[in-house]
PyMOL commands that place a pseudoatom at each C-alpha (Angstrom):
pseudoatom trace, name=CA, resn=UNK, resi=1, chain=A, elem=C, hetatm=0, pos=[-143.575, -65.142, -155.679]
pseudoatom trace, name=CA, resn=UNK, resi=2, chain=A, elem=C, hetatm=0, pos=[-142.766, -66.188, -152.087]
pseudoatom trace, name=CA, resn=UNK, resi=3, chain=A, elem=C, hetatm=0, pos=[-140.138, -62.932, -152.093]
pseudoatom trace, name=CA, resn=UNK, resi=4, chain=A, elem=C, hetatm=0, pos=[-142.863, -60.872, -152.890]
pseudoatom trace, name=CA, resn=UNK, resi=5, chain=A, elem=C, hetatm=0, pos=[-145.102, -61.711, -149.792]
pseudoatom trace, name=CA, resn=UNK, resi=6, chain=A, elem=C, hetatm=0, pos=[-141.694, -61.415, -147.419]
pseudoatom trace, name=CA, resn=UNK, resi=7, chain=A, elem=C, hetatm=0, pos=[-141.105, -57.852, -148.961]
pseudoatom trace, name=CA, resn=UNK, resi=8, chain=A, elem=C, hetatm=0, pos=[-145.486, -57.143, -148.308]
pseudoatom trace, name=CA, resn=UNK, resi=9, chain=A, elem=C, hetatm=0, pos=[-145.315, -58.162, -145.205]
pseudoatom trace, name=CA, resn=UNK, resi=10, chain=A, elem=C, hetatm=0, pos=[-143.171, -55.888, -143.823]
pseudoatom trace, name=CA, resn=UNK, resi=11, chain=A, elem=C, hetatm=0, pos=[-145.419, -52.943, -145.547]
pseudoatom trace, name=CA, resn=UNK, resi=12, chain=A, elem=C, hetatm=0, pos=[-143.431, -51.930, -148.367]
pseudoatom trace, name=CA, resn=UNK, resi=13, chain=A, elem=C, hetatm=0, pos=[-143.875, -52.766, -151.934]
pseudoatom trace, name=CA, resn=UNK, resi=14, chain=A, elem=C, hetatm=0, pos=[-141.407, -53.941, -154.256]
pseudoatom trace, name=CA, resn=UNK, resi=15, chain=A, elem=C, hetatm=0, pos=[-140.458, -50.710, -155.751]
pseudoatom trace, name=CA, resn=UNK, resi=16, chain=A, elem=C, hetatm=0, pos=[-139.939, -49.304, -152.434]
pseudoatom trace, name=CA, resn=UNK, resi=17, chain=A, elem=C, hetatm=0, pos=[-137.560, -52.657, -151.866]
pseudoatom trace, name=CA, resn=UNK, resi=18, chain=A, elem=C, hetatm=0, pos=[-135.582, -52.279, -154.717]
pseudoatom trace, name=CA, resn=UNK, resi=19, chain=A, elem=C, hetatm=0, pos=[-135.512, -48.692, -153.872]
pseudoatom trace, name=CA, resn=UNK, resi=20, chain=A, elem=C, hetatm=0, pos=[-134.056, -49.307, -150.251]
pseudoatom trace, name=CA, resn=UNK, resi=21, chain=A, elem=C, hetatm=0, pos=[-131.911, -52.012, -151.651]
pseudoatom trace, name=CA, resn=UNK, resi=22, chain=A, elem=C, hetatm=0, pos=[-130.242, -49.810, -154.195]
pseudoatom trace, name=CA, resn=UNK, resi=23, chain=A, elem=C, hetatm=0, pos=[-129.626, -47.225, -151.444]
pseudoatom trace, name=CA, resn=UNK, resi=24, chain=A, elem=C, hetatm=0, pos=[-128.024, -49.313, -149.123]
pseudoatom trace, name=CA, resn=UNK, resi=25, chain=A, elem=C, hetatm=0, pos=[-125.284, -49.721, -151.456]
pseudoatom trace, name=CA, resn=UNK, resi=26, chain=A, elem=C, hetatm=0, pos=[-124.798, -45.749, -150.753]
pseudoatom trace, name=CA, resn=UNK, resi=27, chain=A, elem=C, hetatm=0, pos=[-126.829, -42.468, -151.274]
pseudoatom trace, name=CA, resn=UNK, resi=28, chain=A, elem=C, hetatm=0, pos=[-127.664, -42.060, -155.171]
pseudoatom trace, name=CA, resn=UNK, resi=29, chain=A, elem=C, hetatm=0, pos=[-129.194, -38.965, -156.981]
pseudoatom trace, name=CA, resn=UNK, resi=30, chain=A, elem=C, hetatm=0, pos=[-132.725, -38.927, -158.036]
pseudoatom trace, name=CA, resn=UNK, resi=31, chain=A, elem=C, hetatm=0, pos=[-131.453, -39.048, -161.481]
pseudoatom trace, name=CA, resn=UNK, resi=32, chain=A, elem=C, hetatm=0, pos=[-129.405, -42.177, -160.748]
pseudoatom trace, name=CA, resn=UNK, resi=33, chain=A, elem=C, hetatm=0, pos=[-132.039, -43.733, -158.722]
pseudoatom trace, name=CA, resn=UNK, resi=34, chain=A, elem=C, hetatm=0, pos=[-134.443, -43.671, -161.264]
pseudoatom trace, name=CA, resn=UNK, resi=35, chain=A, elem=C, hetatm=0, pos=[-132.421, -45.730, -163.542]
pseudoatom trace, name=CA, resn=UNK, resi=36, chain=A, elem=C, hetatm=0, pos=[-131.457, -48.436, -161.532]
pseudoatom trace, name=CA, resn=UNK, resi=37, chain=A, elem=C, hetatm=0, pos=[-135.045, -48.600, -159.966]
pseudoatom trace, name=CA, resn=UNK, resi=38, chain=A, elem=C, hetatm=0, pos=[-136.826, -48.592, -163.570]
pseudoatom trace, name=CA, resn=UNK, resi=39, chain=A, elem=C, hetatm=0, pos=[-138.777, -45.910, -162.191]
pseudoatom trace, name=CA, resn=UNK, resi=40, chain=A, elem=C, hetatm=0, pos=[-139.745, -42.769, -164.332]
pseudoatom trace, name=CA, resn=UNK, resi=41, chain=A, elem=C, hetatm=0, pos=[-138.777, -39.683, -162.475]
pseudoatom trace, name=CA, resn=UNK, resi=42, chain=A, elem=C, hetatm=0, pos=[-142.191, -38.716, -160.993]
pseudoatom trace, name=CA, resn=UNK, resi=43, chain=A, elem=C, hetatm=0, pos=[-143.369, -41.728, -159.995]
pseudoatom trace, name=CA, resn=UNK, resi=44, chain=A, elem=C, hetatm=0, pos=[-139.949, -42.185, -158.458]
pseudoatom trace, name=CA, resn=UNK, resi=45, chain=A, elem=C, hetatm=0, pos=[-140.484, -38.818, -156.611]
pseudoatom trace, name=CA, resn=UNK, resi=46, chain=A, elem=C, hetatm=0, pos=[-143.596, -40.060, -155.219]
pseudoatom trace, name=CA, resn=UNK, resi=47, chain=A, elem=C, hetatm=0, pos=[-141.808, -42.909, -153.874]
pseudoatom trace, name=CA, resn=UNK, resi=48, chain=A, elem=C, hetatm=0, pos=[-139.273, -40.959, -151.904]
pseudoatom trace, name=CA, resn=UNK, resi=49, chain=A, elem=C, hetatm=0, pos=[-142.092, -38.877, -150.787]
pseudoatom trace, name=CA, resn=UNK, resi=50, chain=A, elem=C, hetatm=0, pos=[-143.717, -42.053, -149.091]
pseudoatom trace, name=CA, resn=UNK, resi=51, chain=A, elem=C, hetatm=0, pos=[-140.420, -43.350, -147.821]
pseudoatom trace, name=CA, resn=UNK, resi=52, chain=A, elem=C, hetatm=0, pos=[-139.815, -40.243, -146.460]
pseudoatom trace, name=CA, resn=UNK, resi=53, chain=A, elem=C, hetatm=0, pos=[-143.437, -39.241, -144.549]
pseudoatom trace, name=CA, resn=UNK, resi=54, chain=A, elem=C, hetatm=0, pos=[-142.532, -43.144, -143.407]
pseudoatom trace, name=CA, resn=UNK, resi=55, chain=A, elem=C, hetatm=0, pos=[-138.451, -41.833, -141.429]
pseudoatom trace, name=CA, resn=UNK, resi=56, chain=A, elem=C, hetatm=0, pos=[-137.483, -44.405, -143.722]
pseudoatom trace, name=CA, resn=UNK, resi=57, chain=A, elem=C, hetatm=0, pos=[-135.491, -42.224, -146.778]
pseudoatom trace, name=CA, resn=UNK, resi=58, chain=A, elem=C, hetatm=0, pos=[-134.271, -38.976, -146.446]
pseudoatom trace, name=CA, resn=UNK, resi=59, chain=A, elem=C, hetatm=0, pos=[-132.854, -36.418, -149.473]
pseudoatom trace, name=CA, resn=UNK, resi=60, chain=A, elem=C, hetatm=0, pos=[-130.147, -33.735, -148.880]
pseudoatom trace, name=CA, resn=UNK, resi=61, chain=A, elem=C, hetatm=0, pos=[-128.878, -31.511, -151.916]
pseudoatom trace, name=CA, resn=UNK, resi=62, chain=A, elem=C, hetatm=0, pos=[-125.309, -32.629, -153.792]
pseudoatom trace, name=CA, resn=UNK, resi=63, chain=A, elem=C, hetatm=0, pos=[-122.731, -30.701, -152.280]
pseudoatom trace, name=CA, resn=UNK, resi=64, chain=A, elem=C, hetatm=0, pos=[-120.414, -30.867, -155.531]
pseudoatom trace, name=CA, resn=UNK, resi=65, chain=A, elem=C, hetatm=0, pos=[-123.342, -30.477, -157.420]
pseudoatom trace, name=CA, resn=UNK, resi=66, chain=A, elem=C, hetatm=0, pos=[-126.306, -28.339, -155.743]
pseudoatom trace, name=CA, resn=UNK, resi=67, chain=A, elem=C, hetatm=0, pos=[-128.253, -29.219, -158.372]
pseudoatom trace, name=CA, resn=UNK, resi=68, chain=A, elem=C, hetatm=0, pos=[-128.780, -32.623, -157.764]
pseudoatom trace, name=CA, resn=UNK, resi=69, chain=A, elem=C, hetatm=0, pos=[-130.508, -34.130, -154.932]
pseudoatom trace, name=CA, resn=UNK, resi=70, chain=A, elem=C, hetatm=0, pos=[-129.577, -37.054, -153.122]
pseudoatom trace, name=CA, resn=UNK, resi=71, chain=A, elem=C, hetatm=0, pos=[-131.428, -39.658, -151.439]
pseudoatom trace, name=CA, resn=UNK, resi=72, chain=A, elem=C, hetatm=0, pos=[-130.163, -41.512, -148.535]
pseudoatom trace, name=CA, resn=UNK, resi=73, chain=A, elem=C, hetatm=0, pos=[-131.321, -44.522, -145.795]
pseudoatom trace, name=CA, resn=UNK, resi=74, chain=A, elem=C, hetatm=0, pos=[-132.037, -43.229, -141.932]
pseudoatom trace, name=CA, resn=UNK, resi=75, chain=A, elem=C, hetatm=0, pos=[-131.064, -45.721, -139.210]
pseudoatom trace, name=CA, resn=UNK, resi=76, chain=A, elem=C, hetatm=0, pos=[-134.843, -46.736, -139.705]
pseudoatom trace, name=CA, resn=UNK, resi=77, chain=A, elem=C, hetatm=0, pos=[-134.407, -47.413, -142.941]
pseudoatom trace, name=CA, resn=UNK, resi=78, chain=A, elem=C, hetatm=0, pos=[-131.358, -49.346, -142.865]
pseudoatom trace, name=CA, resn=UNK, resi=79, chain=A, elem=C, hetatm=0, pos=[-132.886, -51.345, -140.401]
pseudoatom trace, name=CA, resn=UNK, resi=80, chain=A, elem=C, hetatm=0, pos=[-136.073, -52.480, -141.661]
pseudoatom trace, name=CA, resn=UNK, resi=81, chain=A, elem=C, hetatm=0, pos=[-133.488, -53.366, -144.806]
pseudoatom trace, name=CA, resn=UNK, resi=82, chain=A, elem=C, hetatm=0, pos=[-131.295, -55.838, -143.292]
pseudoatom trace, name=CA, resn=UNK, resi=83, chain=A, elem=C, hetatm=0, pos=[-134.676, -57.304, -141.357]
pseudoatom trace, name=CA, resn=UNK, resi=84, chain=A, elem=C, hetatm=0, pos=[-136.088, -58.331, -144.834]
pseudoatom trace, name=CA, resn=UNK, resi=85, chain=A, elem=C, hetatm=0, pos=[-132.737, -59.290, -146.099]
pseudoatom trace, name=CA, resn=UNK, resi=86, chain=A, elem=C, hetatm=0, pos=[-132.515, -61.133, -143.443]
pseudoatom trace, name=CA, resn=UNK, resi=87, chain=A, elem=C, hetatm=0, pos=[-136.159, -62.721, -143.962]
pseudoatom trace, name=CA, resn=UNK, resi=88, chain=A, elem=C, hetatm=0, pos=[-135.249, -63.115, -147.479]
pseudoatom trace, name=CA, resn=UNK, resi=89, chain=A, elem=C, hetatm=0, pos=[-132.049, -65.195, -146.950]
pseudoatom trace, name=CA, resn=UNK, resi=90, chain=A, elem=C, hetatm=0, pos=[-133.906, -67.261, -144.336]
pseudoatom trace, name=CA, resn=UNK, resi=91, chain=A, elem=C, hetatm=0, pos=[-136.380, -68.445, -147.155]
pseudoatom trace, name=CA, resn=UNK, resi=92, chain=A, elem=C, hetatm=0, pos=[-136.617, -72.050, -147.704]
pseudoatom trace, name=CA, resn=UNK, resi=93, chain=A, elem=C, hetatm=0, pos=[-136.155, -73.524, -151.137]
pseudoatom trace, name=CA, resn=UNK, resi=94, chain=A, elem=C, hetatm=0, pos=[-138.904, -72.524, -153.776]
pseudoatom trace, name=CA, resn=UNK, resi=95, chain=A, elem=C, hetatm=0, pos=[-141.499, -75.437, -153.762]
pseudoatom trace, name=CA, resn=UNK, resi=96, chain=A, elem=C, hetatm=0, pos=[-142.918, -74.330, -157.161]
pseudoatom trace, name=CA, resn=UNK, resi=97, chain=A, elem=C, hetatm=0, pos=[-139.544, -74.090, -158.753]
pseudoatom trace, name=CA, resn=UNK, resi=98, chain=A, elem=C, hetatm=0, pos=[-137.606, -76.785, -156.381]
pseudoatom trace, name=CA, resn=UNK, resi=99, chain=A, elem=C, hetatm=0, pos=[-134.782, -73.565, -156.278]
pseudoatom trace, name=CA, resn=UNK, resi=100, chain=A, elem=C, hetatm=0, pos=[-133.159, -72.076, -153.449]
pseudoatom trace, name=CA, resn=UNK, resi=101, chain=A, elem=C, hetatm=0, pos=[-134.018, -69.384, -152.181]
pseudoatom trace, name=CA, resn=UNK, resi=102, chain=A, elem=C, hetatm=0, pos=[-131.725, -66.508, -153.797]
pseudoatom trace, name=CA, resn=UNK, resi=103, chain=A, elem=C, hetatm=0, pos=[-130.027, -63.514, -151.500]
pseudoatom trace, name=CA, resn=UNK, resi=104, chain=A, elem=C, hetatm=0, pos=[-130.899, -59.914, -151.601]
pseudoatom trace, name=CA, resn=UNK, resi=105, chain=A, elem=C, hetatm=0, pos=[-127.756, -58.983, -152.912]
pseudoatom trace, name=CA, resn=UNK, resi=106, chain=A, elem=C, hetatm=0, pos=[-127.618, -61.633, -155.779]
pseudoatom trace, name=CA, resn=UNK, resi=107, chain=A, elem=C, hetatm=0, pos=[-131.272, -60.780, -156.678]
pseudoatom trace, name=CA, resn=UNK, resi=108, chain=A, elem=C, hetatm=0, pos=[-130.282, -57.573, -156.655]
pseudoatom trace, name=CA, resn=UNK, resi=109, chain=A, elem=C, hetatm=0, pos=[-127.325, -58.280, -158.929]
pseudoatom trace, name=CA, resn=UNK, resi=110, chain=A, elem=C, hetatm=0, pos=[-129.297, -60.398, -161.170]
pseudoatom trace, name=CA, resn=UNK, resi=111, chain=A, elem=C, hetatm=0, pos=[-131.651, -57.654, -161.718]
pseudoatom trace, name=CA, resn=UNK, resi=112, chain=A, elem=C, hetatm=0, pos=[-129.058, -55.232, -162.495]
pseudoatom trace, name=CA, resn=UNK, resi=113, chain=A, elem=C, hetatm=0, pos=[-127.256, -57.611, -164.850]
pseudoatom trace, name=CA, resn=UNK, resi=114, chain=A, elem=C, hetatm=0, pos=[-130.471, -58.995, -166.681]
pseudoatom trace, name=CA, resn=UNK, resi=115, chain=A, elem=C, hetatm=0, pos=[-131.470, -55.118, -167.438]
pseudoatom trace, name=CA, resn=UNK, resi=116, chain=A, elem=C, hetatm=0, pos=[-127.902, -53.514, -168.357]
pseudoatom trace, name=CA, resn=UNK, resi=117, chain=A, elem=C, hetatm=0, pos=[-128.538, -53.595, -172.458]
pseudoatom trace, name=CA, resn=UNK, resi=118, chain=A, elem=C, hetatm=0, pos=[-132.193, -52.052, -171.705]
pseudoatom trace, name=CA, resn=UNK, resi=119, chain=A, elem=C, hetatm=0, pos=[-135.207, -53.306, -172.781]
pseudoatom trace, name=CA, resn=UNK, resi=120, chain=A, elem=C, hetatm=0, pos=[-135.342, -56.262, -174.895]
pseudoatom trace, name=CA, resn=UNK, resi=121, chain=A, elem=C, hetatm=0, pos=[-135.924, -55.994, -178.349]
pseudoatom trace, name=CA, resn=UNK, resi=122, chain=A, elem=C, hetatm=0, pos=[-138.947, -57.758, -180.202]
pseudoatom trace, name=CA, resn=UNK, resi=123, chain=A, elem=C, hetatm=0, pos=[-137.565, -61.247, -181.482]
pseudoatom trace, name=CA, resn=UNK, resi=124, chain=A, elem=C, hetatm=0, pos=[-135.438, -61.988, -177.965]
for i in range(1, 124): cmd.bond("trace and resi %d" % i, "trace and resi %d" % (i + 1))
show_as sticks, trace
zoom trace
């Protein structure tokens, strides 16, 4: 997928995309993060721990609830998001499929839409 490459060759993977996508909406908690991400809880911890050491995510405690921590986007990070946005809206149309290329946002929305009744069941 010609996405794919856009999102690699700015050095982050596609987790870490939809990761950086999801927070630019707003800061989320790990809890909430996890969901939308499809990421189980310690692998999404690792994540944020590489987005992090990278300036690019940063986590602050809830203040209405201190048990909950919150991740956020730096300037860095909200920057090297609207670049590959930016990249990604710029794409051409797919050769392979003969489709334009689709935004960041309705990707995004796509995603979120195609995954809202969880996984599928066998038979679908």
């Amino acid at each position: 997928m010609i996405s794919a490459l856009v999102v690699a060759a700015h050095g982050i993977g596609l987790d870490a995309w939809r990761v950086l996508t999801l927070l630019a909406d707003g800061p989320q908690s790990m809890s909430a993060l996890s969901a939308e991400a499809f990421l189980p809880l310690p692998s999404l911890t690792r994540l944020i721990d590489q987005l992090v050491d990278d300036n690019l995510v940063y986590r602050r405690v809830d203040e209405a609830d201190r048990r909950r921590i919150r991740a956020y986007l730096t300037t860095r990070g909200r920057r090297l998001h609207a670049r590959i946005a930016a990249d990604l809206t710029d794409l051409p149309a797919d050769p392979l499929l003969g489709s334009p290329a689709e935004s960041p946002s309705s990707t995004v929305s796509a995603w979120r839409s195609s995954t809202r009744g969880g996984p599928s069941s066998p038979g679908r």
